[in-house]
C-alpha positions as CSV (number, residue, x, y, z in Angstrom):
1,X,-2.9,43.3,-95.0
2,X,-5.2,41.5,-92.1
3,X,-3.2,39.4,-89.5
4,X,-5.3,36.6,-88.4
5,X,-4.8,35.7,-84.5
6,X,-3.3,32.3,-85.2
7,X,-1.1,34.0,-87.8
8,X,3.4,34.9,-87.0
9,X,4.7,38.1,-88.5
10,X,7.9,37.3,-89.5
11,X,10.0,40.3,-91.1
12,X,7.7,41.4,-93.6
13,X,6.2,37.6,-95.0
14,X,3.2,36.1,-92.7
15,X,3.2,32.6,-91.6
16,X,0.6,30.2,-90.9
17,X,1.0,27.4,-88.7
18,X,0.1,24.3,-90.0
19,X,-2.7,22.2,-89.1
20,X,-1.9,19.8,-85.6
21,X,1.2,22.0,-84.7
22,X,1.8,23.2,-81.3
23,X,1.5,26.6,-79.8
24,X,2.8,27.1,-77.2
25,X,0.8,29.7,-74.5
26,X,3.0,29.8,-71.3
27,X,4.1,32.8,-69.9
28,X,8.1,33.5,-69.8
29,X,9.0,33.1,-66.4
30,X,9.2,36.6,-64.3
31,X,12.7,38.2,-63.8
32,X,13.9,38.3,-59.8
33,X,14.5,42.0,-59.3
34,X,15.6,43.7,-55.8
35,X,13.4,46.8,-56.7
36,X,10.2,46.7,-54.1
37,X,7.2,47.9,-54.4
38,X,7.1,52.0,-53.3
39,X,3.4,52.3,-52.4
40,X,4.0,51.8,-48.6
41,X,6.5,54.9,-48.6
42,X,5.5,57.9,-46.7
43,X,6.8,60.0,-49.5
44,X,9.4,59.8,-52.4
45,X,13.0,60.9,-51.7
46,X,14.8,63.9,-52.7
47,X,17.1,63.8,-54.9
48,X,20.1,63.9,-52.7
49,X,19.2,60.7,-51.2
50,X,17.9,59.2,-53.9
51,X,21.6,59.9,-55.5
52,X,23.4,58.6,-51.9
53,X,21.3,55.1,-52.0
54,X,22.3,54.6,-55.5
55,X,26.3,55.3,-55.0
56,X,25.8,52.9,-51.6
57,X,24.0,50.1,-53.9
58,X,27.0,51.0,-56.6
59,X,29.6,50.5,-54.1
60,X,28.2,47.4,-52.9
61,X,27.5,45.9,-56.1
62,X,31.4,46.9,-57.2
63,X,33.0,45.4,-54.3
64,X,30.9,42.5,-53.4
65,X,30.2,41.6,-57.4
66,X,26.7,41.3,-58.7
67,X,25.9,37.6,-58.7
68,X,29.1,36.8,-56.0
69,X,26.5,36.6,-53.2
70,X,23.4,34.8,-52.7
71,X,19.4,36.2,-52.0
72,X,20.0,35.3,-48.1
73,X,23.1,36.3,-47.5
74,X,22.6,39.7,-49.4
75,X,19.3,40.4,-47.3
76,X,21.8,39.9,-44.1
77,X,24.3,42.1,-45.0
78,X,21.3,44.8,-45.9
79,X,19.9,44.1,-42.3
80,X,23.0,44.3,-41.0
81,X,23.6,47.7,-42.0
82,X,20.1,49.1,-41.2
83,X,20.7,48.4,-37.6
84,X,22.2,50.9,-35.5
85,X,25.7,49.0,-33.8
86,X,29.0,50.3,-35.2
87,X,29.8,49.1,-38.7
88,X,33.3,48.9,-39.3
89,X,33.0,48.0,-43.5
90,X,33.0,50.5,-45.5
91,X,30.6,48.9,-48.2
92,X,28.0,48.7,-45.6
93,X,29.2,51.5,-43.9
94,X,27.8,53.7,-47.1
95,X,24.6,51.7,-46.8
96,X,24.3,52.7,-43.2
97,X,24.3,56.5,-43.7
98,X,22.4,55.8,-46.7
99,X,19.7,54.4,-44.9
100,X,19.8,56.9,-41.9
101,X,19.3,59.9,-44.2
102,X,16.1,57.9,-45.6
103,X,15.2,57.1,-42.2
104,X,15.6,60.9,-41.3
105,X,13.6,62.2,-44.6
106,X,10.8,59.7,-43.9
107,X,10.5,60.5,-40.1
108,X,9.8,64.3,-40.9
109,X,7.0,63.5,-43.2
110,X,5.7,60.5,-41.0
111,X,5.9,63.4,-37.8
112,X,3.8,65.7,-39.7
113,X,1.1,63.2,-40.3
114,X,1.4,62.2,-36.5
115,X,0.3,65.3,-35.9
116,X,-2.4,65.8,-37.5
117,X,-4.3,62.2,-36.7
118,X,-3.5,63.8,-32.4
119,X,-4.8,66.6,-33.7
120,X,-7.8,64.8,-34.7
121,X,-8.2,63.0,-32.0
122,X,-6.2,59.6,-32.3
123,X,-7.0,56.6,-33.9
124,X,-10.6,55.4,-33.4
125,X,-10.9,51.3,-33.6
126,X,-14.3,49.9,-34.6
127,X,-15.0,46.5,-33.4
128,X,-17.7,44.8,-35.7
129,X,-18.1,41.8,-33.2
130,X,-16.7,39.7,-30.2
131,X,-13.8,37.3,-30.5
132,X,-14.1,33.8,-28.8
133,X,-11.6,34.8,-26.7
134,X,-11.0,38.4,-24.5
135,X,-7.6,38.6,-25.7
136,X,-7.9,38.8,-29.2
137,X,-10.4,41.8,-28.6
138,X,-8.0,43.5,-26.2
139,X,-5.5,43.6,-28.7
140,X,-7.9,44.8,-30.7
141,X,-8.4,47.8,-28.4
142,X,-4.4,48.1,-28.1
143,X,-4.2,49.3,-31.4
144,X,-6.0,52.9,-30.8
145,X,-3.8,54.7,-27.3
146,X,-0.6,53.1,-28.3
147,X,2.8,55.2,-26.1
148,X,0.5,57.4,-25.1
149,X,-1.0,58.7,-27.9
150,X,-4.9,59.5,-28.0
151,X,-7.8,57.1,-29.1
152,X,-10.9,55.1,-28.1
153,X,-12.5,51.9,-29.1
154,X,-15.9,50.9,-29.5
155,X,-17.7,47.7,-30.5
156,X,-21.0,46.3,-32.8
157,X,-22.5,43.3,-31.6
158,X,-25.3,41.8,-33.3
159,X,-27.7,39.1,-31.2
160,X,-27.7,37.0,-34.4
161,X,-24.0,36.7,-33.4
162,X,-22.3,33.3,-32.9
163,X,-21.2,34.4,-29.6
164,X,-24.4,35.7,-28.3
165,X,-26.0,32.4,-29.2
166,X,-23.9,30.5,-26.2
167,X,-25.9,32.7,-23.7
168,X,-29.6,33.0,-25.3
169,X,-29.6,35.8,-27.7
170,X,-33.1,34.5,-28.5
171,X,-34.7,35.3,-25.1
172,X,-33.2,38.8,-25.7
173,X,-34.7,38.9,-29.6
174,X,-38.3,37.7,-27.9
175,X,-38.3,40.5,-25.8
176,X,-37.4,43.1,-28.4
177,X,-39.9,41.9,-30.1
178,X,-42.5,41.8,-27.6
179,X,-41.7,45.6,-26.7
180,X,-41.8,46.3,-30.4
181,X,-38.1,47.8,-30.5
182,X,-36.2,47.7,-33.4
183,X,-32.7,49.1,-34.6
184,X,-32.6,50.1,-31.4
185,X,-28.9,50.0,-29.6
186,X,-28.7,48.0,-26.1
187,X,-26.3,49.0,-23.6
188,X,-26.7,47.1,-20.5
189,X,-23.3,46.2,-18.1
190,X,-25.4,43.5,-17.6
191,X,-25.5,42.3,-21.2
192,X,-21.6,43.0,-21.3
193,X,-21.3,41.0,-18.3
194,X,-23.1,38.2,-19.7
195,X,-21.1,38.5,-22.5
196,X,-18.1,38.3,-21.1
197,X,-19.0,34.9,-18.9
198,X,-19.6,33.4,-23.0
199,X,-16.3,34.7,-23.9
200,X,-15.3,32.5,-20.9
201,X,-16.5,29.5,-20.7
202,X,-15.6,29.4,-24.6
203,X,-12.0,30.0,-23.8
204,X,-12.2,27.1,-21.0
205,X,-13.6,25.2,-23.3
206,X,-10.6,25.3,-26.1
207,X,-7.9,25.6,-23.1
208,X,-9.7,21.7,-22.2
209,X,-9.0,20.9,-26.0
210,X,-5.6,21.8,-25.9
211,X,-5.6,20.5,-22.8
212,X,-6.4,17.0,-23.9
213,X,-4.3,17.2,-27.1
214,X,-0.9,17.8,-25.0
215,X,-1.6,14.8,-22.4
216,X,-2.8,12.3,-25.8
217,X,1.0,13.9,-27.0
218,X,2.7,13.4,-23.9
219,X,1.4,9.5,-24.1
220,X,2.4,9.0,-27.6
221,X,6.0,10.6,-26.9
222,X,6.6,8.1,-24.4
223,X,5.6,5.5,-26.3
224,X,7.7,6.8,-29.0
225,X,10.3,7.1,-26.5
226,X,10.4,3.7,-25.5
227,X,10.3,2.1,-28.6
228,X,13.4,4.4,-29.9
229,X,14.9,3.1,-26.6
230,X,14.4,-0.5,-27.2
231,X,15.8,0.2,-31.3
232,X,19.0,1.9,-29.6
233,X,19.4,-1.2,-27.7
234,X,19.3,-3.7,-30.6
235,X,21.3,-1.4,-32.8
236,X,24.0,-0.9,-30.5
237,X,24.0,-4.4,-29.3
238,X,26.8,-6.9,-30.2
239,X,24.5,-10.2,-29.5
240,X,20.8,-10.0,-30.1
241,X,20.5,-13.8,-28.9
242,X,19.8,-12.2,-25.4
243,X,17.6,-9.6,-26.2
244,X,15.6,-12.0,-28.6
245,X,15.2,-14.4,-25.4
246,X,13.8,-11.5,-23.1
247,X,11.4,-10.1,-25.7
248,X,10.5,-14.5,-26.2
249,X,9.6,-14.1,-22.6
250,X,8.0,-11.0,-22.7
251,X,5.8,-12.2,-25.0
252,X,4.9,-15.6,-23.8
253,X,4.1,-13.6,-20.1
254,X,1.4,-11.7,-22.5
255,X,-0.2,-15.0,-24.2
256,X,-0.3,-16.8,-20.9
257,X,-1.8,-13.6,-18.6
258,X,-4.2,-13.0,-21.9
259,X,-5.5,-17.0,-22.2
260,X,-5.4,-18.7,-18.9
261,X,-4.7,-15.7,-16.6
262,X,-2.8,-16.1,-13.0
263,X,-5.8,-16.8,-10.2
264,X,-7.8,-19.3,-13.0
265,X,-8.1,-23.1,-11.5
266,X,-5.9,-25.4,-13.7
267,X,-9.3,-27.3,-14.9
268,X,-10.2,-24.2,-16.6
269,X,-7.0,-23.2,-19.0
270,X,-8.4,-23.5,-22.7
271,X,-5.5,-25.2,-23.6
272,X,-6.3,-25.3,-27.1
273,X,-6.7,-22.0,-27.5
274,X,-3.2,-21.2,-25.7
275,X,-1.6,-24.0,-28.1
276,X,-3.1,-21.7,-31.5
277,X,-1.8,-18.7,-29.9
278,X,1.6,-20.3,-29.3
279,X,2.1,-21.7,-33.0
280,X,0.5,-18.6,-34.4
């Protein structure tokens, strides 16, 4: 018997749907599920351990009830006992040894391949090109030599590079091209120097930006200050005649200073103009 695609298998009779009905293709929705993924392990875990996590994750799940807690508060408890201050409950008390025996299984395998990249020499970071700013790269460089441990660093630079465009990486293409070399690597402290000075007046450059952003902030917050001020005030007042009068006079100040102005001769006031700003 051939099953079509748009046919159901029910028991042992097949269905058709009829024509205009609805099939629905959504996916169920995913169960949640506390198991994580084990790919970043170092290694699996014996057996022993394997069997003390589980009677820790029993005993926790007995005494604190499977759905009694909720995601946050479960993921604090399970910090809680990963740390390493005195645990007086027993429940997390388990999970604390639990997890020290893990810790202790994983730290002899993690040794052992600590050893061997000394051995060969450390970690070696390769830099593909220069960040806008020095610090980024220097953290780049932090990653190899970290507590003492052995590596080196070492960066590519291209003069098609953004950064090498600030400073005239096309002079430095003519003359490559005038001397006829190609694929050939340039190491000049004066090139790195020059470098450097672009990696510098780009970070001024942004630190003006931000800069500029936190004074237009500091501006609009005290705007926002004063009108919150002036809000407090009419909310917490028990008479708004007076403040009403104040803000009449405030405002009649503006239109006057803004039409006529204090030091113009009285034979110059555009009264009509003052008289349509008053009624408007």
């Amino acid at each position: 018997m051939n099953i079509e695609k748009s046919d159901y298998l029910i028991g042992w009779r097949v269905v058709r749907p009829a024509e205009g009905d609805f099939v629905s293709v959504k996916k169920p929705p995913s169960m949640k599920t506390w198991k994580v993924n084990e790919s970043p392990f170092p290694c699996g875990l014996s057996k022993e351990n394997s069997r003390l996590a589980e009677e820790a994750v029993q005993s926790a799940s007995k005494t604190w009830g499977q759905r009694s807690l909720t995601e946050l508060e479960a993921e604090e408890r399970l910090s809680y006992s990963c740390e390493k201050g005195p645990v007086w409950d027993e429940v997390i008390a388990k999970l604390h040894s639990a997890f020290l025996e893990i810790v202790r299984e994983y730290k002899g395998y993690t040794d052992e391949e600590r050893k061997k990249v000394v051995t060969a020499g450390g970690l070696h970071v390769v830099g593909t090109e220069r960040h806008e700013s020095r610090r980024i790269d220097n953290q780049l460089r932090g990653r190899s030599g970290r507590q003492g441990d052995p590596g080196s660093s070492r960066f590519f630079l291209s003069l098609e590079d953004n950064i090498f465009r600030i400073f005239g990486g096309d002079r430095i293409q003519g003359l490559m091209r005038a001397f006829r070399v190609e694929d050939l690597p340039i190491e000049s402290k004066m090139l790195t120097k020059a470098l450097d000075e672009a990696q510098r007046k780009v970070e001024n450059y942004f630190f003006d930006i931000r800069k500029q952003l936190f004074e237009y902030d500091e501006v609009l917050n005290s705007q926002r200050d004063r009108v919150y001020t002036e809000r407090r005030r009419a909310l917490e007042a028990d008479n708004l005649q007076s403040l009403l009068i104040e803000y009449a006079e405030l405002t009649m100040d503006d239109i006057l200073e803004a039409n006529i102005g204090s030091d113009a001769p009285r034979e110059n006031w555009d009264l009509e103009k003052l008289i349509a700003k008053v009624q408007q």
